[in-house]
C-alpha positions as CSV (number, residue, x, y, z in Angstrom):
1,X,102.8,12.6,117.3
2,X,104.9,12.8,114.5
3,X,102.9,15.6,113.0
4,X,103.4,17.5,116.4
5,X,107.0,16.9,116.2
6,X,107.0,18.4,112.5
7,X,105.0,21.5,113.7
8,X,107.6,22.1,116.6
9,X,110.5,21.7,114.1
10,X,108.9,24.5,111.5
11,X,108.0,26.8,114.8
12,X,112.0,26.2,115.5
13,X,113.3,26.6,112.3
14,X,111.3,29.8,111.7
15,X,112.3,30.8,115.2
16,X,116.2,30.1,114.1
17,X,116.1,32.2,110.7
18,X,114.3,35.1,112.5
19,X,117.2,35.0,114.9
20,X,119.9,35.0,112.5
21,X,118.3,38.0,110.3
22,X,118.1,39.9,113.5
23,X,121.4,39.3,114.3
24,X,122.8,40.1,110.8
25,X,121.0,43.5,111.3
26,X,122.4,44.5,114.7
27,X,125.8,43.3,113.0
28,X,128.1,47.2,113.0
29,X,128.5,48.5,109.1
30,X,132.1,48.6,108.5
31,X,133.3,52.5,107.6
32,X,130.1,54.2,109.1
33,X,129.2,55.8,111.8
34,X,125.8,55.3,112.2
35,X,123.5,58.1,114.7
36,X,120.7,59.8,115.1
37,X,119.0,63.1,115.2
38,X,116.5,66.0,114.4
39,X,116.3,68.4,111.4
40,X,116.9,71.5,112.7
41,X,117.0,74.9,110.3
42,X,118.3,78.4,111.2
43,X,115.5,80.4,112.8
44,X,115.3,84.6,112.0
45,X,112.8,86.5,113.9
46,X,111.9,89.1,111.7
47,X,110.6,92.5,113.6
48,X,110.0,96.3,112.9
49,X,112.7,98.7,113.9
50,X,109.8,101.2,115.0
51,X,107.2,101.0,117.7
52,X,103.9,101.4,116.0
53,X,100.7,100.0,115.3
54,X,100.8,96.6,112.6
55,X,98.5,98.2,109.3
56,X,98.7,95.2,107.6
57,X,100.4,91.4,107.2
58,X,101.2,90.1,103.5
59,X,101.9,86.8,104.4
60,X,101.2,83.6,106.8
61,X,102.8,80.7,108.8
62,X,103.8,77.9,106.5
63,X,104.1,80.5,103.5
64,X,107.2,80.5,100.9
65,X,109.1,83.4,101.1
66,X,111.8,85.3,99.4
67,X,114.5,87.8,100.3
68,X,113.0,91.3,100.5
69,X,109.6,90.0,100.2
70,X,107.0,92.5,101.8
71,X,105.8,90.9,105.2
72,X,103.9,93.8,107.2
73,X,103.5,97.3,107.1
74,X,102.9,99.9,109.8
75,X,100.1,102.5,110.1
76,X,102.7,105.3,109.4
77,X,101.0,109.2,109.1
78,X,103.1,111.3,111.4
79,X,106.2,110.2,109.4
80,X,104.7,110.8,105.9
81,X,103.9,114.2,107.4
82,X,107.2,114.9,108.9
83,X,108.5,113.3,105.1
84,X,106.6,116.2,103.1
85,X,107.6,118.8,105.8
86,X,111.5,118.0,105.8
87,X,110.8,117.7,101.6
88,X,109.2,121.3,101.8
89,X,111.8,122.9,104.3
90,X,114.3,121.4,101.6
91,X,113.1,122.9,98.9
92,X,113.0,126.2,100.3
93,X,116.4,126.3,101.2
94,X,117.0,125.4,97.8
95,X,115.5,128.0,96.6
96,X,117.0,130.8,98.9
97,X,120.9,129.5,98.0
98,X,120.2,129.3,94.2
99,X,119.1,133.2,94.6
100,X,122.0,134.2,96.5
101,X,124.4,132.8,93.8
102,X,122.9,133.9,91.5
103,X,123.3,137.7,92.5
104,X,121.3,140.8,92.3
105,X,119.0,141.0,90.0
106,X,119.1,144.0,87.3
107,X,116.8,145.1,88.5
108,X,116.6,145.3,92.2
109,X,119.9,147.3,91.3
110,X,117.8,149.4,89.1
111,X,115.0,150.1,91.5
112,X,118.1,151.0,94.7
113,X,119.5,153.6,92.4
114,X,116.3,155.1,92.0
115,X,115.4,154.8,95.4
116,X,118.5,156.5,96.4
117,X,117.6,159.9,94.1
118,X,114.8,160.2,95.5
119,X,116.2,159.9,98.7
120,X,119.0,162.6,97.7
121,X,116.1,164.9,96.0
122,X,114.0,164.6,99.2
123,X,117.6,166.0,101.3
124,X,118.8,168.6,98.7
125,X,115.1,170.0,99.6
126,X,115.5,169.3,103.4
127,X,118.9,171.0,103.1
128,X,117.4,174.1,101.6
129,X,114.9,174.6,104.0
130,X,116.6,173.9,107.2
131,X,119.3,176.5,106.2
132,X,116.8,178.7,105.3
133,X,115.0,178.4,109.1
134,X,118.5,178.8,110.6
135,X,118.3,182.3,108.6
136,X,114.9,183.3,109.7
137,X,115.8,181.9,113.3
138,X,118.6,184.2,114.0
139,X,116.3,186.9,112.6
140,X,113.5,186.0,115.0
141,X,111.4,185.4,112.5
142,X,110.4,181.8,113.3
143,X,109.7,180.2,116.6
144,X,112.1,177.5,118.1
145,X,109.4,175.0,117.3
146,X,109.5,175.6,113.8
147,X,113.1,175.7,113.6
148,X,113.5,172.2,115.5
149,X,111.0,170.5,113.0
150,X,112.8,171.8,110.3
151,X,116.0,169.8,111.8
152,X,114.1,166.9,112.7
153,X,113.2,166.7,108.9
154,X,116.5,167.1,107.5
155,X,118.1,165.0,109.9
156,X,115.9,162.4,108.8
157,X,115.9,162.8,104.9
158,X,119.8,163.0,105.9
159,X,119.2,159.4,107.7
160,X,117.3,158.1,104.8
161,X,119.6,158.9,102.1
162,X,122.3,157.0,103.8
163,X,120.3,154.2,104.2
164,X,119.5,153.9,100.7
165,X,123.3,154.7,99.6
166,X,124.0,151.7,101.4
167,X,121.7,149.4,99.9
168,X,122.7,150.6,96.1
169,X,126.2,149.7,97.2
170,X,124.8,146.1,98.1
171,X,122.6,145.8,96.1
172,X,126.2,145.8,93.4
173,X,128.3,144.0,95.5
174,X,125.6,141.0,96.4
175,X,125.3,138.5,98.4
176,X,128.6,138.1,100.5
177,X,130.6,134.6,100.6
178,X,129.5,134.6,104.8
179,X,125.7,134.1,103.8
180,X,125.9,132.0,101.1
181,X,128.1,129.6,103.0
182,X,125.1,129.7,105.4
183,X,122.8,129.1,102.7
184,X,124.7,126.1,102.1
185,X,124.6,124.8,105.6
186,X,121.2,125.2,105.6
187,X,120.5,122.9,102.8
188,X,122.6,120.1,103.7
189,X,120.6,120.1,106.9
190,X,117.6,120.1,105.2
191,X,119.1,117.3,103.1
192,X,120.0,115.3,106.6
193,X,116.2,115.8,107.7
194,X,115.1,114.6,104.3
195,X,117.5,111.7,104.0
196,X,116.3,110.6,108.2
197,X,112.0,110.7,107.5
198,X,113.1,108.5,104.2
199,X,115.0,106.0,106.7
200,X,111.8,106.4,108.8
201,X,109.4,106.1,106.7
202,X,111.5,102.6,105.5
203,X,111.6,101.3,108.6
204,X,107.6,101.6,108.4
205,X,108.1,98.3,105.8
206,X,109.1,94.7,107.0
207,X,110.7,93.1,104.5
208,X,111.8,89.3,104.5
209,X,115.7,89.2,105.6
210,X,116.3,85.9,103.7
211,X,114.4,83.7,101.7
212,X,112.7,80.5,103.8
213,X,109.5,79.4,105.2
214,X,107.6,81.5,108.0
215,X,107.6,78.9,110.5
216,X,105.6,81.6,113.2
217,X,103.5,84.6,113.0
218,X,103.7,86.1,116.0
219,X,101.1,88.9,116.0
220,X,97.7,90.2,114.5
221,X,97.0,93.3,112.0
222,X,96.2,95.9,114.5
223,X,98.2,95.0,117.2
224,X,100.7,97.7,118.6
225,X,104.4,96.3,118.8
226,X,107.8,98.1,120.1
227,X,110.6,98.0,118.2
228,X,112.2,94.8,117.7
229,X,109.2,93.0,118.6
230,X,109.2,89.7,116.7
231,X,106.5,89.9,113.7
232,X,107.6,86.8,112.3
233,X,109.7,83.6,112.6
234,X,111.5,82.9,109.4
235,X,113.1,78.9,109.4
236,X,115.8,78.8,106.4
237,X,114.7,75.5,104.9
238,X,116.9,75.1,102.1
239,X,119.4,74.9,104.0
240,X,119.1,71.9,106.8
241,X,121.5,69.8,109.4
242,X,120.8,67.3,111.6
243,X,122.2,67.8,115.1
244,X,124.0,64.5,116.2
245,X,125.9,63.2,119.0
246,X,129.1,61.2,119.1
247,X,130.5,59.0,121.9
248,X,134.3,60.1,122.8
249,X,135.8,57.3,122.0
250,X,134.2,57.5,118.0
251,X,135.0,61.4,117.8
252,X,138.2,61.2,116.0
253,X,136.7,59.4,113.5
254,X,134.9,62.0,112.8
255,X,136.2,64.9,110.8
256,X,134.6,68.5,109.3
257,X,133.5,67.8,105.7
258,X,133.4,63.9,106.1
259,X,130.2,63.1,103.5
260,X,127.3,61.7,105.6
261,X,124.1,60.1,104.0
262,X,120.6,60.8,105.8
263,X,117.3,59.1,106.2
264,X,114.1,59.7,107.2
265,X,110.9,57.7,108.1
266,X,108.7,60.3,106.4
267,X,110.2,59.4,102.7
268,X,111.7,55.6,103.4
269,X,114.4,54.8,100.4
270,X,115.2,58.5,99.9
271,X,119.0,59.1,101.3
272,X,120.2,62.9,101.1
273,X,123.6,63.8,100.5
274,X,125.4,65.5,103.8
275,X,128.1,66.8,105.1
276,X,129.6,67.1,108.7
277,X,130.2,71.1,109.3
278,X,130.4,71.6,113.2
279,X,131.9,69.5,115.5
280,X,131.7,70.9,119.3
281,X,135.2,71.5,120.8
282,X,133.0,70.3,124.7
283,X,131.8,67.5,125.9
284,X,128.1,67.5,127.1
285,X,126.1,64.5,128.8
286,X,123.9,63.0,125.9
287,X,120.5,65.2,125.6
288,X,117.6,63.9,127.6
289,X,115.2,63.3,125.1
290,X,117.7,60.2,124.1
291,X,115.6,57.0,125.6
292,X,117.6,55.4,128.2
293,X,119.6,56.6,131.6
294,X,122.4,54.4,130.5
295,X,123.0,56.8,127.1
296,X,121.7,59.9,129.3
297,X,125.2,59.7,131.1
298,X,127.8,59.1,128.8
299,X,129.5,62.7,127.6
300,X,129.0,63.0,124.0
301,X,130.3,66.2,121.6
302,X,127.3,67.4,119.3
303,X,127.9,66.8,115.5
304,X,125.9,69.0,112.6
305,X,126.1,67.6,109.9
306,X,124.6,69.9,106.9
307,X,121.9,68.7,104.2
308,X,121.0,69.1,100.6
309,X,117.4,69.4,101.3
310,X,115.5,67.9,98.4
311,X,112.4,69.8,97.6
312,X,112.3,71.3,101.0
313,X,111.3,67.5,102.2
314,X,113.3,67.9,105.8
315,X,111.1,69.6,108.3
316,X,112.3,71.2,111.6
317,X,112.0,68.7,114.4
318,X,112.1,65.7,111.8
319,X,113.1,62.7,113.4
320,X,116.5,61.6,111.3
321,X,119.0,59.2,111.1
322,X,122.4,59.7,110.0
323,X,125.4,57.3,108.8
324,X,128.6,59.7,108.8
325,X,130.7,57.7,106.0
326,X,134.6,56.9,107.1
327,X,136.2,56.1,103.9
């Protein structure tokens, strides 16, 4: 009997310790808030600014990445045809302004002035001979026939020798300002087409827009996608908060850049060093996924509060808990 009674006196005294512990733990911590939440991390869907077809993928879900890393690459041969086309057209125009400032060449000058002599031999002989059939005309010694092909010849060595008069006198004055202005024109539009297949052919390349993790790979190599199409999801893990929320009556005790320590069960004993960034200017009823219909109803204000994430320990989705410090 007195054993028994000894036994139920342990059992009680065990029972009475357990109690008290329990109850010290439950006790509030003076100058905290404490709460509770998930990592979340700021989520980039990286796509293509061109429909086309995916050529090839440089990199995979759960990858390290940096900022202009080289994710994808589209299958890309119109543009790099329409690049060396605009390149060509460029250089052309190029070419034709450079030889309309530079002038008339010596000789192409050379070459009209001969051109022109010849011309005014070829009429100083027309000449002679049509006033020659205008004597044996009136004479009636030639046919009207012979006298009009006579004309037609000298009007035509006449025509040619004024043709050729004109292009000497070009040929010294050059190029006027009117054409070379043109010229101009013509290269800074070849310049524009140049400058828009580079953009293009660019926008063939997906590069990283910020250094993270690829949380999502959205597509295969070979796939077609349209413009904007989300290639990859890119999760900014260096650079973590934990989405809390705060009962009204605690939220002005709660101010932007109050320090905040963080836990998780993942790495028990580890705290990271926080600090409370956003604090929502509405009241919301408490999230759904929080456990009882008693918390479910009470309006709450969401709280991030930003973490230093240790060796990129804090996952998105991590279960957290967080004590925002008072003092």
């Amino acid at each position: 009997m007195k054993k028994r009674l000894i036994v139920v006196g342990i059992v009680l005294l065990i029972g009475l310790v357990i109690l008290m512990v329990k109850q010290s733990g439950n006790k509030p911590e003076e100058g905290v808030i404490k709460v509770s939440g998930n990592a979340e991390v700021t989520e980039v869907n990286a796509g293509f600014k061109l429909a086309g077809k995916i050529e090839k993928l440089f990199t995979d879900e759960g990858m390290k990445i940096n900022e202009g890393d080289k994710l994808a690459v589209l299958d890309s041969p119109e543009i790099e045809y329409q690049l060396e086309q605009s390149k060509a057209f460029l250089s052309e125009a190029q070419i034709r302004l450079a030889e309309l400032k530079a002038g008339t060449r010596p000789q192409e000058i050379v070459q009209a002035r001969a051109q022109l002599n010849s011309a005014g031999a070829e009429l100083e002989k027309a000449k002679k001979d049509y006033e020659r059939a205008e004597r044996l005309f009136k004479n009636n010694a030639i046919s009207t026939q012979q006298m009009e092909l006579e004309k037609k010849v000298y009007d035509v060595s006449l025509s040619r020798h004024k043709t050729t008069a004109e292009a000497l006198s070009l040929a010294k004055e050059g190029p006027r300002i009117e054409e070379i202005k043109a010229a101009e024109s013509r290269v800074r539009q070849a310049e524009s087409a140049v400058s828009i297949a580079e953009e293009r052919m660019k926008d063939t390349v997906l590069v990283a827009p910020l250094a993270g993790v690829v949380l999502r790979k959205n597509v295969e190599a070979g796939e077609v996608v349209s413009a904007g199409m989300p290639v990859f999801t890119i999760g900014d893990i260096e650079n973590p908060w934990v989405k809390v929320y705060i009962k009204e009556d605690k939220l002005g005790l709660v101010k932007l850049n109050q320090k905040a320590e963080v836990t998780t069960d993942s790495y028990p004993g580890r705290k990271y060093e926080g600090i409370v960034t956003y604090i929502s200017s509405e009241a919301e009823f408490t999230p759904k996924n929080v456990q009882t219909q008693e918390e479910r109803v009470k309006l709450v204000f969401g709280v991030k509060v930003s973490v230093k994430n240790i060796n990129d320990e804090l996952k998105p989705g991590m279960p957290a808990d967080v004590k925002i410090l008072l003092k």
